[in-house]
C-alpha positions in Angstrom: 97.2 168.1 101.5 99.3 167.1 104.2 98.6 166.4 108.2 97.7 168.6 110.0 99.4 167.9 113.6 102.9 169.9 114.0 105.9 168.2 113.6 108.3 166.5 116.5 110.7 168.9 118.4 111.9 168.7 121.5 109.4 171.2 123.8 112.4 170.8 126.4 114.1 173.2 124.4 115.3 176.8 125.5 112.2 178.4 123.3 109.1 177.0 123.1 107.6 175.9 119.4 105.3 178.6 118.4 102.3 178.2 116.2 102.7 179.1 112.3 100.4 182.0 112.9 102.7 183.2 115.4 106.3 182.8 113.6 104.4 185.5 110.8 103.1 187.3 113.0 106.7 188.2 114.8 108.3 187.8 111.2 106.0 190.8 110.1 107.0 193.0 114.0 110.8 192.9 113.0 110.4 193.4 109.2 107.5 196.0 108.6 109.3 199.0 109.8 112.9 198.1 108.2 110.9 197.5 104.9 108.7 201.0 105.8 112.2 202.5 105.9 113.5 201.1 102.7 110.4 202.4 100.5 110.5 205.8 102.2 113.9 205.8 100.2 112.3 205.7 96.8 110.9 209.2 95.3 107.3 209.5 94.6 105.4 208.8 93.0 107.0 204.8 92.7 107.0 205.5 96.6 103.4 205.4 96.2 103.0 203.0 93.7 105.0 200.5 95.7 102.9 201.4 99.0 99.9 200.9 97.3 101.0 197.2 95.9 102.4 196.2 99.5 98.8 197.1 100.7 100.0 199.9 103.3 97.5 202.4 101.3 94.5 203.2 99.5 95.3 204.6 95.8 94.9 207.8 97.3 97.6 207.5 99.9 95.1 206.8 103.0 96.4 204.2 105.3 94.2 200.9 105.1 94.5 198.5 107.4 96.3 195.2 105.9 98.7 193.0 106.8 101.1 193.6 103.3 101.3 189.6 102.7 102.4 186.5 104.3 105.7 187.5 104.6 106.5 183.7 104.1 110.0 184.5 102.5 111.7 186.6 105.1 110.0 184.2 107.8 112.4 181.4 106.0 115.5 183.9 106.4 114.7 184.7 109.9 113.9 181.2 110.7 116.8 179.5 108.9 119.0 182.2 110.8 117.6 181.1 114.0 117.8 177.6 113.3 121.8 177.4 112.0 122.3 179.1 115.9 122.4 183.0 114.5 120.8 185.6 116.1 117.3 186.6 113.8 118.0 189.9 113.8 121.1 190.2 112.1 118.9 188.6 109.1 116.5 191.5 109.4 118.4 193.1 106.0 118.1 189.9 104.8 114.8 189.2 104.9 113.6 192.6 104.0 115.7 192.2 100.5 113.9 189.2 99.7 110.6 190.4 100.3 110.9 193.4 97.8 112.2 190.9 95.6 109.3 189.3 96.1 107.4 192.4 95.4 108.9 193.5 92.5 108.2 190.1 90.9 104.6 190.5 91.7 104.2 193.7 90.2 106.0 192.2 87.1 104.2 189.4 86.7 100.6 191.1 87.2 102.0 193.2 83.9 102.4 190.0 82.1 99.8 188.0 82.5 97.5 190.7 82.3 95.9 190.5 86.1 93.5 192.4 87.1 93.4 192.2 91.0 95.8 191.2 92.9 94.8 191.0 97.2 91.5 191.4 96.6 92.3 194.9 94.6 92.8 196.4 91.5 96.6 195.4 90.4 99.1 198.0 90.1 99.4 198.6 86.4 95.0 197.9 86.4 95.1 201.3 88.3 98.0 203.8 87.7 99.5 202.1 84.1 101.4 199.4 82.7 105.1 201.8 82.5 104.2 202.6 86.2 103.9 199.1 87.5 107.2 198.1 85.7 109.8 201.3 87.0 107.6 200.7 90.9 109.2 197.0 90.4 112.4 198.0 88.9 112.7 200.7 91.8 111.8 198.4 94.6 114.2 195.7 93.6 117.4 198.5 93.4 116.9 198.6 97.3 117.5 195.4 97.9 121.3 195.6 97.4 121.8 198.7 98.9 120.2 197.7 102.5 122.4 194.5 102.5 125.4 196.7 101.8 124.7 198.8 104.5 124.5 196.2 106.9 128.2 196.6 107.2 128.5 192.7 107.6 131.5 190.2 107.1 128.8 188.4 104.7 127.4 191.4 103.0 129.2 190.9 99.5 128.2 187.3 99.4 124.4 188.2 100.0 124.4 190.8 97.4 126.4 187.6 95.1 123.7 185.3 95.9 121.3 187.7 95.3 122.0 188.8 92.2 122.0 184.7 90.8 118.6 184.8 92.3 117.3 187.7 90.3 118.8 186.0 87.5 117.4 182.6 87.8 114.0 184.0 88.9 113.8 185.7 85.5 115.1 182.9 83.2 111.6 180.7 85.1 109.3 183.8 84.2 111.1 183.5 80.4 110.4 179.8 80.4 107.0 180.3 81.6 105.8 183.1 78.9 107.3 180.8 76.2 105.4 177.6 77.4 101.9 180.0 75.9 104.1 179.6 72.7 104.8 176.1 72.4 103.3 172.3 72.2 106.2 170.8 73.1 106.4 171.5 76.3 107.3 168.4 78.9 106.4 167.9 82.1 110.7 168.4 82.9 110.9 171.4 81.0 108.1 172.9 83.5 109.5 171.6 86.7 113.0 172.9 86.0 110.6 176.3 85.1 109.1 176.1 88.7 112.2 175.5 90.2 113.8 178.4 88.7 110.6 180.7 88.7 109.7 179.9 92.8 112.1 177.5 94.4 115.2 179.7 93.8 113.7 182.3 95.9 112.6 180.2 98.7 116.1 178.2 98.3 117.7 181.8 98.3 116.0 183.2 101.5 116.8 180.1 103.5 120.4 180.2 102.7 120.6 183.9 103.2 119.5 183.1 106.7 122.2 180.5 107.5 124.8 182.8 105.9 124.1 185.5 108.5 124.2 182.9 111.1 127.4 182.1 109.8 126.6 178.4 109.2 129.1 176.2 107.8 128.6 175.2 103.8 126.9 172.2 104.9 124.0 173.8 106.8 123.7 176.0 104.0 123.4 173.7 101.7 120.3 171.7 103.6 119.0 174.8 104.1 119.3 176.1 100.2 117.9 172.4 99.4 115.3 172.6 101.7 114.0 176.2 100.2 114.0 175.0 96.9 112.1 171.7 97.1 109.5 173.7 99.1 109.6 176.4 96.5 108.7 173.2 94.3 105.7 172.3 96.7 104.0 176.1 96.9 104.2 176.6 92.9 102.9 173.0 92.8 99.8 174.2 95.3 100.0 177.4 93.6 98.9 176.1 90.3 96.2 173.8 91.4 94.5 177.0 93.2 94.9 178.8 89.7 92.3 176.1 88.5 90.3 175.2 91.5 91.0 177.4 94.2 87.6 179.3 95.7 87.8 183.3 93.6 86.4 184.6 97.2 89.6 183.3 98.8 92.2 183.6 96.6 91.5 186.9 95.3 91.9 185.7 91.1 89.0 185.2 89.3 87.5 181.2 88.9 89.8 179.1 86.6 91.9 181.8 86.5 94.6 179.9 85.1 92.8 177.6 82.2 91.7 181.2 81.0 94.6 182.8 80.0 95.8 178.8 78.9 98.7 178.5 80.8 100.4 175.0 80.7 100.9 175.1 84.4 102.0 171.8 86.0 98.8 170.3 86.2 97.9 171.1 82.9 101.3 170.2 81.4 100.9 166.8 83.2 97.3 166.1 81.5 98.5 166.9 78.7 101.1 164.4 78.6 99.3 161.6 80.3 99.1 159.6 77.1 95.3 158.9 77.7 92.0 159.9 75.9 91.3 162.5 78.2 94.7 164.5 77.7 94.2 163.9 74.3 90.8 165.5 74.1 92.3 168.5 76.4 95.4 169.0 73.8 92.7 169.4 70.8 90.9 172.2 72.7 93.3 173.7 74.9 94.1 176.2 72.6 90.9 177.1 71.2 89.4 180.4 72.4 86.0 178.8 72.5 86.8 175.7 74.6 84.6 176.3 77.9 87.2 176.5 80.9 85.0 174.6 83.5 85.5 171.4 80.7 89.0 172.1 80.5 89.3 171.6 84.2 87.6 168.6 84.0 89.5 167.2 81.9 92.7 168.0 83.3 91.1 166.0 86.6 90.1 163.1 84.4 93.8 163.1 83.2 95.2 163.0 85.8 96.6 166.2 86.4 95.3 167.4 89.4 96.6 164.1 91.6 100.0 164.0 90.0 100.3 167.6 91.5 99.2 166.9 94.7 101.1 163.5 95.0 104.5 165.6 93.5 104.1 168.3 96.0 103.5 165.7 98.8 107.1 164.5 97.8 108.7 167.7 97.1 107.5 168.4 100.9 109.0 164.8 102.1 112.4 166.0 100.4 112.4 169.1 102.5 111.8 167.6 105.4 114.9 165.0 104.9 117.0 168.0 103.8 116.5 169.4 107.4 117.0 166.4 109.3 120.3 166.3 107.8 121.8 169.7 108.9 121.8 169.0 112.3 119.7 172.5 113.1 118.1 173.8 116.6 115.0 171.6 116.5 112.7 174.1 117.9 113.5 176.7 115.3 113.7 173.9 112.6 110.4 172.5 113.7 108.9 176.0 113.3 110.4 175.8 109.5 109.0 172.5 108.9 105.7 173.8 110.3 106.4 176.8 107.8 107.2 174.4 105.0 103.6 172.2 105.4 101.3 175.3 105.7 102.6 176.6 102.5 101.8 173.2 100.6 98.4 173.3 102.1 97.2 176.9 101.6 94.0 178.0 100.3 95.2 181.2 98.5 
């Protein structure tokens, strides 16, 4: 979706650029054990539950070998940290907060919209029980304040502050988006402020987390909250074109996943507002149970939905980018975000 070659930084720099590949892989050395740590904290059998989802074990407690996620969001704390001039590992916390935020918002929304697998496995409430999956979420997200408190640090109450607005604004998206299923009037607006709300707050969140512990003044953070939510815009963007024609063998969800359960994603919502025959002819059988999903893709393509998504992520992306190049950052730090940034909006799963 967008080039390939890296972005400009100055390679005269103290630290060289690393690849993307790289920045995760050190992003998961400093958080796996902190995050071990914090789930050791919660009493079984939720300690297992949560385990299980993360992908550290089988459902019989065996250890399997898996790499628990992308770890994309506490990559952007650690990175935003480094790039406002802090020191990463004062953002450890941090980062580890977001991603059982992150977590607990997974094992919540597999509960909602009824998914099966989730990784390439059977989804947490699929195996041990609806009531399970929700108090393993619940549980997992009650860490989260308590391992920024006990950082001890000077920023500490405003973490837990912006933390809390984040949990907030992440569930009023998830609202918006069950009551889309419910509605006809839903406009192309209504479901960007959703996406915003429901995905970039989190990415804007773990950015500014990571100049807060950097202690970056209100204008980096700013940039750096900006920059977070416009890519936050981009991955949901990316995310719901892969719910329609991403490969099942990659992504882990079943083909069409989306146009199954009739979600009015933003692809869809776009079609169905294009004004032209084709979104007209995807309104009238969009909501019938017999309309063959394969057609419903089709016509969501002929619509026009698939290219305004890709062309609205592409600028979403292009915001980001300017919102960086603004806040005066370490270049080789903010390269490796930008980097970060453009292999989210081009992923295959």
């Amino acid at each position: 979706m967008f080039p390939a070659d890296a972005p400009v930084v100055d390679h005269l720099a103290a630290r060289r650029i690393r690849d993307v590949s790289e920045v995760l892989t050190h992003t998961r050395c400093m958080v796996d054990q902190p995050l071990r740590e914090a789930v050791r904290l919660l009493p079984d059998p939720l300690r297992h539950f949560a385990g299980y989802h993360i992908g550290w074990w089988d459902e019989n407690g065996s250890t399997v070998v898996n790499d628990g996620g992308k770890t994309i969001r506490p990559a952007l704390v650690l990175l935003s940290c480094e790039a406002a001039g802090g020191d990463p590992a004062d953002a450890v916390p941090a980062a580890v907060a977001v991603e059982l935020l992150h977590n607990f918002s997974l094992l919540h929304d597999d509960v909602m919209d009824g998914d099966l697998t989730r990784r390439h496995r059977p989804t947490v409430w699929s195996l041990f029980g609806t009531s399970n999956a929700i108090l393993a979420g619940d549980a997992i997200l009650g860490l989260a304040p308590r391992i920024l408190s006990a950082t001890g640090s000077e920023h500490a109450l405003t973490a837990i502050d912006w933390f809390g607005k984040c949990v907030v604004k992440l569930c009023e998206g998830q609202a918006a988006d069950i009551s889309f299923s419910e509605r006809v009037d839903v406009g192309i607006d209504a479901c960007v402020a959703m996406a915003r709300a429901k995905t970039g707050e989190l990415l804007g969140t773990s950015c500014a987390l990571g100049g807060l512990f950097a202690g970056a003044d209100r204008t980096q953070i700013t940039a750096l909250r900006e920059f977070g939510s416009e890519i936050g815009l981009a991955f949901q963007l990316v995310d719901d074109l892969l719910g329609i024609w991403g490969d099942p063998a990659v992504t882990g969800k079943p083909v069409r996943s989306d146009l199954v359960d009739r979600k009015k994603s933003l692809p869809v919502t776009a079609a169905l507002g294009s004004g032209t025959q084709a979104g007209r002819r995807l309104a009238e059988l969009f909501h019938q149970e017999e309309s063959d999903a394969g057609l419903l893709a089709e016509l969501v393509e002929e619509a026009g939905g698939r290219d305004w998504a890709m062309q609205t992520a592409e600028q979403a992306f292009a915001r980001a980018k300017q919102w960086l190049e603004q806040a005066g950052l370490d270049k080789v730090a903010g390269g490796e975000l930008l980097a970060l940034a453009a292999l989210t909006c081009r992923r295959n799963k």
